[in-house]
C-alpha positions in Angstrom: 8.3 63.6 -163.2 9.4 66.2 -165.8 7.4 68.6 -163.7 9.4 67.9 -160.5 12.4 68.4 -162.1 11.7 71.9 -163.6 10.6 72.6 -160.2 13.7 71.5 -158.7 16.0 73.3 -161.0 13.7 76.4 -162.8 12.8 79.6 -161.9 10.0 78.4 -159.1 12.9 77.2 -156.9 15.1 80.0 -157.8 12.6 82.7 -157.1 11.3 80.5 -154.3 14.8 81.0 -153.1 15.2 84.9 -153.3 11.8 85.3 -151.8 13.4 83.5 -149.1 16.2 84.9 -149.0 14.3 88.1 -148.3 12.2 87.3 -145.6 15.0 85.6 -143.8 16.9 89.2 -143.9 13.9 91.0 -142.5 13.1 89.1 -140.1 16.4 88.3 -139.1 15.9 84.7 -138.8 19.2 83.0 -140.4 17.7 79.4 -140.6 15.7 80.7 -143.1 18.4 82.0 -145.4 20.1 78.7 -145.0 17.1 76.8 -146.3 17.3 79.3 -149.2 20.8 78.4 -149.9 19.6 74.5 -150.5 16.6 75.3 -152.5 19.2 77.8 -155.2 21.9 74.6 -155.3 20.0 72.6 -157.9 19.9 76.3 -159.9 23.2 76.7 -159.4 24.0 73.8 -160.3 22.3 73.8 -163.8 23.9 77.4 -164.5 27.5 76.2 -164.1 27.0 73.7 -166.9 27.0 76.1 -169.5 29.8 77.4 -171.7 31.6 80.1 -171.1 30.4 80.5 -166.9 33.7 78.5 -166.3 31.5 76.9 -163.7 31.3 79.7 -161.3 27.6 79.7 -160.7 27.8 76.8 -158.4 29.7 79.7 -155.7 26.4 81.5 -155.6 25.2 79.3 -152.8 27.8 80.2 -150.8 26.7 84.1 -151.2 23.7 82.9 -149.9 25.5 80.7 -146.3 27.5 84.1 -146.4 24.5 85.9 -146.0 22.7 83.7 -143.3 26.2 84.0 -141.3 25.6 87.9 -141.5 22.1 87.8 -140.5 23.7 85.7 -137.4 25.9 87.8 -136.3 23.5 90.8 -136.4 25.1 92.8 -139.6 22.3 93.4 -142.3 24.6 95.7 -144.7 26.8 92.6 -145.3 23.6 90.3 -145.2 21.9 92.1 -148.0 25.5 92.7 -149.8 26.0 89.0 -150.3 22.5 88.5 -151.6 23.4 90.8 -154.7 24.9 88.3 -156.7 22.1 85.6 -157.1 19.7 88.4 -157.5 22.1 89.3 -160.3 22.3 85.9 -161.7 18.6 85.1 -161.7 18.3 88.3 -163.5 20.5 87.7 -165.9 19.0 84.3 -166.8 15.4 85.8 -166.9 16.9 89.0 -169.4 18.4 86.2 -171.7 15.3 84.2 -171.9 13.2 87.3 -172.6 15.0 88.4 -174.9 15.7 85.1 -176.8 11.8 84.3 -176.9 
């Protein structure tokens, strides 16, 4: 069970996410980018319970539904725009774990 969880709410489903995130921009196929948005919730999620986010985190999702509507409506700059932010955040996470370790 613990491994579900870390799963659900680690880096595999975040990364999962982005790599997502991706392929749904190239190929153009919004649906995907939508399903990417789900799997970064739980992530999300976790990273608004800490101190000093203020709980903002859990709007990263919506950078990702942002994104999906851009790939809908045929504009890629603004798809790949809105995907900056939980690149950013999964980034960040990863840089404080390496460096904490």
């Amino acid at each position: 069970m613990d491994i579900f969880v870390m799963m659900l709410f680690g880096f595999p489903a975040a990364i999962l996410s982005l790599l997502l995130c991706v392929i749904g921009v190239l190929t153009q196929k919004f649906w995907l980018v939508i399903i990417s948005a789900v799997l970064f919730a739980p992530f999300s999620y976790y990273l608004s319970g800490s101190p000093g986010l203020a709980g903002l985190p859990i709007l990263l999702p919506g950078f990702q539904v942002g994104s999906a509507v851009a790939v809908r409506e045929k504009s890629r700059l603004w798809a790949w725009l809105l995907l900056i932010p939980p690149f950013f955040a999964v980034l960040w996470v990863a840089g404080v774990v390496l460096v904490n370790t």
